[in-house]
C-alpha positions in Angstrom: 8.0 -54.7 -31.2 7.6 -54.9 -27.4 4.1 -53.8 -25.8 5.3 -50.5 -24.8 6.3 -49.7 -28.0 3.1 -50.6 -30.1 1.1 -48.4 -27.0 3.1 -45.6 -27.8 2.7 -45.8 -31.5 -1.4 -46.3 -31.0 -1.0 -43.5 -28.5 0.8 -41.5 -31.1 -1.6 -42.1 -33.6 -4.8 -41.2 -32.0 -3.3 -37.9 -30.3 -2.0 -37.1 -34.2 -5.8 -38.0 -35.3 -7.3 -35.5 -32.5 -5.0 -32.7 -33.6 -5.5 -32.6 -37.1 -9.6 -33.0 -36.1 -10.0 -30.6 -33.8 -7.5 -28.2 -36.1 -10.2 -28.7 -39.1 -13.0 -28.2 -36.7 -11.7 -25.1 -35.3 -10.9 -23.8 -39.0 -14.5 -24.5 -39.8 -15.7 -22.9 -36.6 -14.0 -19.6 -37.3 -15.7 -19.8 -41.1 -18.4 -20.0 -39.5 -18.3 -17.0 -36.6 -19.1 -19.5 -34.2 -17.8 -20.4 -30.9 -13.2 -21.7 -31.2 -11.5 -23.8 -29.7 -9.0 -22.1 -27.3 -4.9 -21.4 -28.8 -3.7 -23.4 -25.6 -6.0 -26.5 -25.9 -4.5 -26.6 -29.7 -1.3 -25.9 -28.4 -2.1 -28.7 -25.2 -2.4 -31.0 -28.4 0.9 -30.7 -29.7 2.6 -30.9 -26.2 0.7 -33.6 -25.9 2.1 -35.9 -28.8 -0.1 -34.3 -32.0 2.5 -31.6 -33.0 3.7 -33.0 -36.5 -0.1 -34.0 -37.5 -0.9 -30.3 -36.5 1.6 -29.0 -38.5 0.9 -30.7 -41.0 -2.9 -29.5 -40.7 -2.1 -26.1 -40.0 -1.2 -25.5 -43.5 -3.8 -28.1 -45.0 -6.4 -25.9 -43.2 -4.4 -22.7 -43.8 -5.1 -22.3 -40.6 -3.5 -20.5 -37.9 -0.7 -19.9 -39.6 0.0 -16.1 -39.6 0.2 -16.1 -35.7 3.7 -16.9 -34.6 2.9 -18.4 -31.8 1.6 -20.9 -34.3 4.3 -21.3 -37.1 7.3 -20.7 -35.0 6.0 -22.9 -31.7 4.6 -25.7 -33.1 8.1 -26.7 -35.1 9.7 -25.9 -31.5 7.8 -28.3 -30.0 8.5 -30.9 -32.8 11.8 -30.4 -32.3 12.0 -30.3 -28.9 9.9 -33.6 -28.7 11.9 -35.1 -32.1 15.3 -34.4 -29.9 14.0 -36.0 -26.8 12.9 -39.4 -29.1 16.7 -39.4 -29.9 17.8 -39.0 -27.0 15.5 -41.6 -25.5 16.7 -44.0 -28.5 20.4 -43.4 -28.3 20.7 -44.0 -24.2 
């Protein structure tokens, strides 16, 4: 593996790491009746890079997942970003 390939992967890995964080914390938040984290900042972090981790956290959590903006855009944006890897990789 060349350097920009292990940056990527570390990069990858800590935006995954924040998603699924701030996706617990927000679940917890809203337990609680306290103050969320805004739907575009959680949506920012699956633009981002942390779309499969939040996925993956939305239904761990339970969280979020009735809203369709939620459990139909976040597997658009893994798709979107899964086809772009592809097509990075194939060129």
């Amino acid at each position: 593996m060349n350097q920009i390939q292990i940056g990527l992967l570390v990069y990858w890995a800590l935006i995954s790491l924040i998603s699924v964080a701030v996706c617990g914390w927000d679940k917890r938040q809203a337990k609680k009746g306290r103050r969320r984290v805004p739907e575009n900042t959680l949506l920012l972090l699956c633009v981002l890079g942390g779309s499969a981790a939040f996925w993956v956290a939305m239904y761990r959590f339970h969280h979020k997942t009735r809203k369709p903006k939620f459990y139909l855009g976040v597997p658009a944006i893994l798709l979107v970003q899964v086809a772009i890897a592809i097509w990075v990789l194939v060129r």
